[in-house]
N, CA, C and O atoms as a printed pandas DataFrame, in Angstrom:
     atom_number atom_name residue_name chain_id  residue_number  x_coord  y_coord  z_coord
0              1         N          UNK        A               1    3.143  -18.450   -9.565
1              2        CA          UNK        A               1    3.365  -16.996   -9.647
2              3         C          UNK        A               1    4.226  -16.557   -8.460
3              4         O          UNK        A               1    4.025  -16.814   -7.273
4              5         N          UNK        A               2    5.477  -15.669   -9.139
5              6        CA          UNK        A               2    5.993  -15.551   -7.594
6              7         C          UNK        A               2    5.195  -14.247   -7.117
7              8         O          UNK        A               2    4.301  -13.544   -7.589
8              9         N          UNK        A               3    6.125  -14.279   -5.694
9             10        CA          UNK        A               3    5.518  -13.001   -4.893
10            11         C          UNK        A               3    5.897  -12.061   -5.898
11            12         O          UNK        A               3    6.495  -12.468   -6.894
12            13         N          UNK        A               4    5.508  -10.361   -5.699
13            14        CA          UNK        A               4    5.778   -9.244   -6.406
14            15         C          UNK        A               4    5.823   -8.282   -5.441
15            16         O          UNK        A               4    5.283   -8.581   -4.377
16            17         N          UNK        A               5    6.353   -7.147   -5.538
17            18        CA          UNK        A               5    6.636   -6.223   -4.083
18            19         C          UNK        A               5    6.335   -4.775   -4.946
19            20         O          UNK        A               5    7.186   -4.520   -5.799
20            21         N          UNK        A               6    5.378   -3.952   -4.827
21            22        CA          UNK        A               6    4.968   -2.898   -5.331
22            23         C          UNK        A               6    5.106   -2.030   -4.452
23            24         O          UNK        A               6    4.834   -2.316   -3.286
24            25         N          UNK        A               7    5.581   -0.709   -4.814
25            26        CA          UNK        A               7    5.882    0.305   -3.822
26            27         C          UNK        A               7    5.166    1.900   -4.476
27            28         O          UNK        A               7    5.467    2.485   -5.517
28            29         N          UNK        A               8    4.271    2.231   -3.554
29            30        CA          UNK        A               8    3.812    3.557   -3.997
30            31         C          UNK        A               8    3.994    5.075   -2.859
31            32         O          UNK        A               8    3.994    5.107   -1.628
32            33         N          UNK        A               9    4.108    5.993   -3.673
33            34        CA          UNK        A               9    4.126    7.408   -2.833
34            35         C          UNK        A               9    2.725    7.545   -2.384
35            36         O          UNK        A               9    1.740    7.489   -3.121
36            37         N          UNK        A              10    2.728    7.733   -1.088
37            38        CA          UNK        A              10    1.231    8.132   -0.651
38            39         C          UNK        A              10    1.106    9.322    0.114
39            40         O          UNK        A              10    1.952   10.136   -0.256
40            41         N          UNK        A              11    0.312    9.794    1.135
41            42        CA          UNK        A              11    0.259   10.457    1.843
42            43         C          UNK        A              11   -0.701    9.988    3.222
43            44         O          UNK        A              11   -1.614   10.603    3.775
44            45         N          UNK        A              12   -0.111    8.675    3.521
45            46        CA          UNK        A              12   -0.443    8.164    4.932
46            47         C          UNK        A              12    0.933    8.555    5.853
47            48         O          UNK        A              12    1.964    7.885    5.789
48            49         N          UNK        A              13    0.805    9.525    6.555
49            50        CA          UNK        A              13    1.766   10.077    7.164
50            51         C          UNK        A              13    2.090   10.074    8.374
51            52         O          UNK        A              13    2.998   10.693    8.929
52            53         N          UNK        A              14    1.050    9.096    8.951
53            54        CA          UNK        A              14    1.047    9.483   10.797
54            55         C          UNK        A              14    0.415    8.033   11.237
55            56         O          UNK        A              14   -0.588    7.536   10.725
56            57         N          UNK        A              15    1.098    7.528   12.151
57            58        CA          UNK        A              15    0.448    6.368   12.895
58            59         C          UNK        A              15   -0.975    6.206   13.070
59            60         O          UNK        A              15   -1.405    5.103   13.410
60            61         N          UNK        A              16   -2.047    7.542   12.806
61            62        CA          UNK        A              16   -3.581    7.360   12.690
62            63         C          UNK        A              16   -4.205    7.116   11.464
63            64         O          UNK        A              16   -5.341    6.697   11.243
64            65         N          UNK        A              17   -3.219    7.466   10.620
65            66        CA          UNK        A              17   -3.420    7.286    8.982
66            67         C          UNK        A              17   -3.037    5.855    8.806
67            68         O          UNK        A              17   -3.663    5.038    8.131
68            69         N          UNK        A              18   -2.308    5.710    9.258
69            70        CA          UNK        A              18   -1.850    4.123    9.010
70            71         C          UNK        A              18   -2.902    2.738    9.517
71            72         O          UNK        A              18   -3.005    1.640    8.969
72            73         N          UNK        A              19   -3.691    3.321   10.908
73            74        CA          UNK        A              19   -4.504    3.332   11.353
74            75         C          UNK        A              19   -5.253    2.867   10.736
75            76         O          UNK        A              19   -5.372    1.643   10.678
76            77         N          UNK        A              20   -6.034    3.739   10.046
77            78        CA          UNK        A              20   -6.966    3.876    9.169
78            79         C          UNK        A              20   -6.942    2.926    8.256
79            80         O          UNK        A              20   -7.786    2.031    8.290
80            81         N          UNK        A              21   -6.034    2.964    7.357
81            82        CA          UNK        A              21   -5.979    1.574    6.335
82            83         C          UNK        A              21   -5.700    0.560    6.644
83            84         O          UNK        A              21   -5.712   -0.284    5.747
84            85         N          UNK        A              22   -5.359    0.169    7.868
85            86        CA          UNK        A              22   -5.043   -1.476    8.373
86            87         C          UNK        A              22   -6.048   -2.191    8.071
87            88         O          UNK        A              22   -5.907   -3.223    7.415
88            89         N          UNK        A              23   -6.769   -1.930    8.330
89            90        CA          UNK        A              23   -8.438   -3.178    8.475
90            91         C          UNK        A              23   -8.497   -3.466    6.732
91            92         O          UNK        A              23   -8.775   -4.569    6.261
92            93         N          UNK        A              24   -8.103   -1.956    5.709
93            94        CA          UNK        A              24   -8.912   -2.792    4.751
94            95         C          UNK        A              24   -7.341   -3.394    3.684
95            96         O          UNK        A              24   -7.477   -3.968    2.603
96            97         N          UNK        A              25   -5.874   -3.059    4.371
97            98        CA          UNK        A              25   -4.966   -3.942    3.801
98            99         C          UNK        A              25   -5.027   -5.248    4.187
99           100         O          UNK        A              25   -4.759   -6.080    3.321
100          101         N          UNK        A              26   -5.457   -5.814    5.820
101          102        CA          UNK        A              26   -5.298   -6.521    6.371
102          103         C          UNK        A              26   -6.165   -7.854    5.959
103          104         O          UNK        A              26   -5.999   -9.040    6.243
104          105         N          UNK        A              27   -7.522   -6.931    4.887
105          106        CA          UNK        A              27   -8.338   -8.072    4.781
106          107         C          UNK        A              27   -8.536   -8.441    2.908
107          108         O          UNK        A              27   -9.223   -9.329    2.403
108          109         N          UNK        A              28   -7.861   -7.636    2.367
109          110        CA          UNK        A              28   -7.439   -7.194    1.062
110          111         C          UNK        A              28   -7.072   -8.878    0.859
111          112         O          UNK        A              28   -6.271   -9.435    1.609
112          113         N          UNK        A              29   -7.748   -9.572   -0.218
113          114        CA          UNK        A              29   -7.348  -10.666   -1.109
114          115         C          UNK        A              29   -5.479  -10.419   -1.557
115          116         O          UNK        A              29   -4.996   -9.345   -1.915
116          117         N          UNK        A              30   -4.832  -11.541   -1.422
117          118        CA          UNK        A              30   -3.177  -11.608   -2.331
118          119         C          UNK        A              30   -2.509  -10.567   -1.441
119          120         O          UNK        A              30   -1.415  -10.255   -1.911
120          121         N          UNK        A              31   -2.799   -9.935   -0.327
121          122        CA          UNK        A              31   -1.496   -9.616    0.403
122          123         C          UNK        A              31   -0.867  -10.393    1.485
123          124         O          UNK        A              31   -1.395  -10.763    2.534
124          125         N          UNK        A              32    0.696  -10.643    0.954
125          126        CA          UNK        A              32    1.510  -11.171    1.941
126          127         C          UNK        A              32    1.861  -10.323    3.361
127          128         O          UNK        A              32    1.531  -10.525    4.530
128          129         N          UNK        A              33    2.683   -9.283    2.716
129          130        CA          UNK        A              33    2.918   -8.444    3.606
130          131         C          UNK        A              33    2.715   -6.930    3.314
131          132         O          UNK        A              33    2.579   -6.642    2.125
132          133         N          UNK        A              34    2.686   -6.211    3.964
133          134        CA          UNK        A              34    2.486   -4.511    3.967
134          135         C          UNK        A              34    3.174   -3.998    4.994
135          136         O          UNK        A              34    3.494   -4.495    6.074
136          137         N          UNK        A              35    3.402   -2.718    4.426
137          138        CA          UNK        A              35    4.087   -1.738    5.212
138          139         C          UNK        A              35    4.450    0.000    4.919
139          140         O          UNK        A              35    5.274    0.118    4.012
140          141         N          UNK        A              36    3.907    1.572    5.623
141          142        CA          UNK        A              36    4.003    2.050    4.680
142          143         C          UNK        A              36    5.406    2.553    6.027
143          144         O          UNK        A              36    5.473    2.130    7.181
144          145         N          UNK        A              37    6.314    3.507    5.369
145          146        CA          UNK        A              37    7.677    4.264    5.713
146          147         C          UNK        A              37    7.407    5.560    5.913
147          148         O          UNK        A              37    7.895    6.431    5.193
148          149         N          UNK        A              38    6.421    5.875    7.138
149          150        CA          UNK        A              38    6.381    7.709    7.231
150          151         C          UNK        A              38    7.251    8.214    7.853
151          152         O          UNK        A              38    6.900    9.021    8.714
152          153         N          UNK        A              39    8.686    7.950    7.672
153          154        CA          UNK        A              39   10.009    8.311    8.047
154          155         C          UNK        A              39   10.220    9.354    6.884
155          156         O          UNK        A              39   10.491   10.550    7.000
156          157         N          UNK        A              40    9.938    8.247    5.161
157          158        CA          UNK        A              40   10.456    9.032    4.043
158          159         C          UNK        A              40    9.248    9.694    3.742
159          160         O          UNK        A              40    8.095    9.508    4.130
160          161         N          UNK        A              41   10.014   10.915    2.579
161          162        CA          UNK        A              41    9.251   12.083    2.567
162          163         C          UNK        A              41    7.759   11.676    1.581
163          164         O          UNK        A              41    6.573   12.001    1.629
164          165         N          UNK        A              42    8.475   10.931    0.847
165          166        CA          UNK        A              42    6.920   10.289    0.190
166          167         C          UNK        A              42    6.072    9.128    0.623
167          168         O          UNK        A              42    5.437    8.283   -0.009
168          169         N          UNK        A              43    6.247    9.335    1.794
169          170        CA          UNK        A              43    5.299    7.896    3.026
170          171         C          UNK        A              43    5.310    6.394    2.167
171          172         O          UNK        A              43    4.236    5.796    2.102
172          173         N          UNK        A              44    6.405    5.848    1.575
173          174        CA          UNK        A              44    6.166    4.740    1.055
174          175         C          UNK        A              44    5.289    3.640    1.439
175          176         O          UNK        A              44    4.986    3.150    2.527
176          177         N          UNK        A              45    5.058    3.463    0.567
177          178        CA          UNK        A              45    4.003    1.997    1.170
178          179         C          UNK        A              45    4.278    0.654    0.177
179          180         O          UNK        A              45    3.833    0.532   -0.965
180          181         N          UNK        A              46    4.815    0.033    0.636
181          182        CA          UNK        A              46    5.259   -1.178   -0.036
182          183         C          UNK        A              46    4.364   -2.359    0.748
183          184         O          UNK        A              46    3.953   -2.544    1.894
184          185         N          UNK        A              47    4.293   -3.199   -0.820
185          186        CA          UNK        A              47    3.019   -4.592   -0.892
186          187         C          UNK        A              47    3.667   -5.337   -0.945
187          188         O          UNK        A              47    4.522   -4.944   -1.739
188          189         N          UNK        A              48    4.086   -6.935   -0.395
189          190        CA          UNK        A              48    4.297   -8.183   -1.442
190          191         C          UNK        A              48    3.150   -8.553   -1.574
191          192         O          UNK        A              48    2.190   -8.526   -0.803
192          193         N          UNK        A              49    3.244   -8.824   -2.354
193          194        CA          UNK        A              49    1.965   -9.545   -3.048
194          195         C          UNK        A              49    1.784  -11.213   -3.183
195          196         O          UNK        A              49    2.484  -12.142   -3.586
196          197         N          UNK        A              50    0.762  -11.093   -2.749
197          198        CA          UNK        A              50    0.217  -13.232   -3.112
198          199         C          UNK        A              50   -0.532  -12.861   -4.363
199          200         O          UNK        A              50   -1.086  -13.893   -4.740
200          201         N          UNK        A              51   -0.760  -12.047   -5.036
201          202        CA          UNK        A              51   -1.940  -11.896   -6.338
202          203         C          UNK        A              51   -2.819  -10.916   -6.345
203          204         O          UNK        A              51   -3.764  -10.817   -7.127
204          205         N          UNK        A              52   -2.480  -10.033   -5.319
205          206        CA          UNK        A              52   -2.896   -8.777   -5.367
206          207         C          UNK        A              52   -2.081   -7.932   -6.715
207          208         O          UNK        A              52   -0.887   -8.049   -6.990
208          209         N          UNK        A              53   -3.110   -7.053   -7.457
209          210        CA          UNK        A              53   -2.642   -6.624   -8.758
210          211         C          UNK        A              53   -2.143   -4.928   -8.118
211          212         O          UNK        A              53   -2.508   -4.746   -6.957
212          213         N          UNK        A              54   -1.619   -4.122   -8.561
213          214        CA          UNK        A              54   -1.217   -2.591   -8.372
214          215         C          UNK        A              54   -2.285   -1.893   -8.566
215          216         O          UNK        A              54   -2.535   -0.951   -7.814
216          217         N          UNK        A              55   -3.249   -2.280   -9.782
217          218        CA          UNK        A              55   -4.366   -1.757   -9.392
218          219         C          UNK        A              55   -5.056   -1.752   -8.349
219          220         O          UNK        A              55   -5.442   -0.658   -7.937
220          221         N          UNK        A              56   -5.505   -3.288   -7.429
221          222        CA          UNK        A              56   -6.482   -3.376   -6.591
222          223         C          UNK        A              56   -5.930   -2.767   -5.525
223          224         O          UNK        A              56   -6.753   -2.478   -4.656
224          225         N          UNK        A              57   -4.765   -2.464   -5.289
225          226        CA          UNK        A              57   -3.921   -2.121   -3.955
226          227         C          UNK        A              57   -4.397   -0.629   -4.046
227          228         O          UNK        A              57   -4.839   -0.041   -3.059
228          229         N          UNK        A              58   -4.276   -0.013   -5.358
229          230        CA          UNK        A              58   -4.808    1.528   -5.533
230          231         C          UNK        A              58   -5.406    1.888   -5.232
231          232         O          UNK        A              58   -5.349    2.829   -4.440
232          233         N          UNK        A              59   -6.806    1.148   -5.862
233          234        CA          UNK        A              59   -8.400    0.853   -5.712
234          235         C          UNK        A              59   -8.765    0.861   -4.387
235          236         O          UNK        A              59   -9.853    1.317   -4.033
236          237         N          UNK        A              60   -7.619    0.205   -3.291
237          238        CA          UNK        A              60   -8.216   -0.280   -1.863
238          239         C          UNK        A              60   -8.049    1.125   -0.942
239          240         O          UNK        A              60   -8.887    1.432   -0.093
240          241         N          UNK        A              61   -6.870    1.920   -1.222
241          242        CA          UNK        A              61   -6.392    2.655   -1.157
242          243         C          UNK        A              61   -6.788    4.252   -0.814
243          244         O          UNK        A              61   -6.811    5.014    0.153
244          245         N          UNK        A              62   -7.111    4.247   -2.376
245          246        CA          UNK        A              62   -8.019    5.820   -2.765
246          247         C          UNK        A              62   -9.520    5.547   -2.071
247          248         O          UNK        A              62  -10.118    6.512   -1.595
248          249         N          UNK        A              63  -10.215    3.986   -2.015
249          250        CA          UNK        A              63  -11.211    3.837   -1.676
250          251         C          UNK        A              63  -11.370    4.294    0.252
251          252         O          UNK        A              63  -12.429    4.360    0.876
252          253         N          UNK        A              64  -10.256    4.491    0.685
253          254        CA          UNK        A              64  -10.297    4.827    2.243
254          255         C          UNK        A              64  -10.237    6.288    2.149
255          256         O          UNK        A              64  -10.572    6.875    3.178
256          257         N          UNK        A              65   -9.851    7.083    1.049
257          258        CA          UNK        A              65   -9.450    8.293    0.919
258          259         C          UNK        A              65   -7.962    8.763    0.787
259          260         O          UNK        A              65   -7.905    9.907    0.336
260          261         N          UNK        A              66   -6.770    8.215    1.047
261          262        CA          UNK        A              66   -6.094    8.251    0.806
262          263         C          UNK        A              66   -5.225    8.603   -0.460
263          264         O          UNK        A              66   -5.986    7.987   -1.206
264          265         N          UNK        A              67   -4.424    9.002   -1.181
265          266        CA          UNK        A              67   -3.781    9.778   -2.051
266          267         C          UNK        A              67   -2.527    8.346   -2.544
267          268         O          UNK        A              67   -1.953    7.734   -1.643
268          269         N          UNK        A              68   -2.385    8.155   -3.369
269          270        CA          UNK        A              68   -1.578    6.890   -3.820
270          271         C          UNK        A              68   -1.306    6.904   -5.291
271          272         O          UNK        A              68   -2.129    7.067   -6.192
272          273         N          UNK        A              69    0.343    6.650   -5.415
273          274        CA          UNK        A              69    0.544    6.724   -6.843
274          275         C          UNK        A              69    1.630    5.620   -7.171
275          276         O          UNK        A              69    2.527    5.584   -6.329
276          277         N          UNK        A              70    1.738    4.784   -8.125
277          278        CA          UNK        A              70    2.745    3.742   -8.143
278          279         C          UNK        A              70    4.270    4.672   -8.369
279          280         O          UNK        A              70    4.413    5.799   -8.843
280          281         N          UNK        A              71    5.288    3.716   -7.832
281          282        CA          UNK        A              71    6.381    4.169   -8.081
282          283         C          UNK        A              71    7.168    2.776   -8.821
283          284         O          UNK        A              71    7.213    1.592   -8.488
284          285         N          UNK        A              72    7.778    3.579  -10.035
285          286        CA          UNK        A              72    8.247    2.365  -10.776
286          287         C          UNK        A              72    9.086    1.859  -10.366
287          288         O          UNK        A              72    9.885    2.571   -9.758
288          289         N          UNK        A              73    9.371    0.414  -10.457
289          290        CA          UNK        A              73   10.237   -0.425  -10.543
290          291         C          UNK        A              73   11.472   -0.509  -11.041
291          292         O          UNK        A              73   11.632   -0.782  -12.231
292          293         N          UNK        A              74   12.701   -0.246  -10.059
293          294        CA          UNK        A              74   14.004   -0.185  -10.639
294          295         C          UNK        A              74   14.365   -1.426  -11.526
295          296         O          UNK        A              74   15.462   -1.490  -12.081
């Protein structure tokens, strides 16, 4: 399976928000890498993935409180 790179609009907006979800991206099953962009206006947060699904990334997500929506794939 190759890697997969999923990118969603969130509203982790600030280096304490980002904060916040490290521990549970960091320990999240099938992630390669993470990263979210609170430069752009919709705080991107892009996954590669080892077998992490778009759901569970959601799931991990909304489960911290956070606000998260997929953005499709060009």
């Amino acid at each position: 399976m190759s890697d997969q790179t999923f990118q969603f609009k969130t509203n982790i907006n600030c280096g304490g928000c980002v904060s916040k979800v490290t521990p549970f991206l960091d320990k999240a099953e099938g992630i390669d890498h993470w990263e979210v962009d609170t430069t752009n206006k919709d705080k991107v947060l892009t996954v590669t993935s080892k077998g992490i699904t778009e759901e569970e990334i959601i799931e991990t997500i909304e489960n911290v409180g956070f606000d998260i929506e997929p953005i499709p794939a060009e």
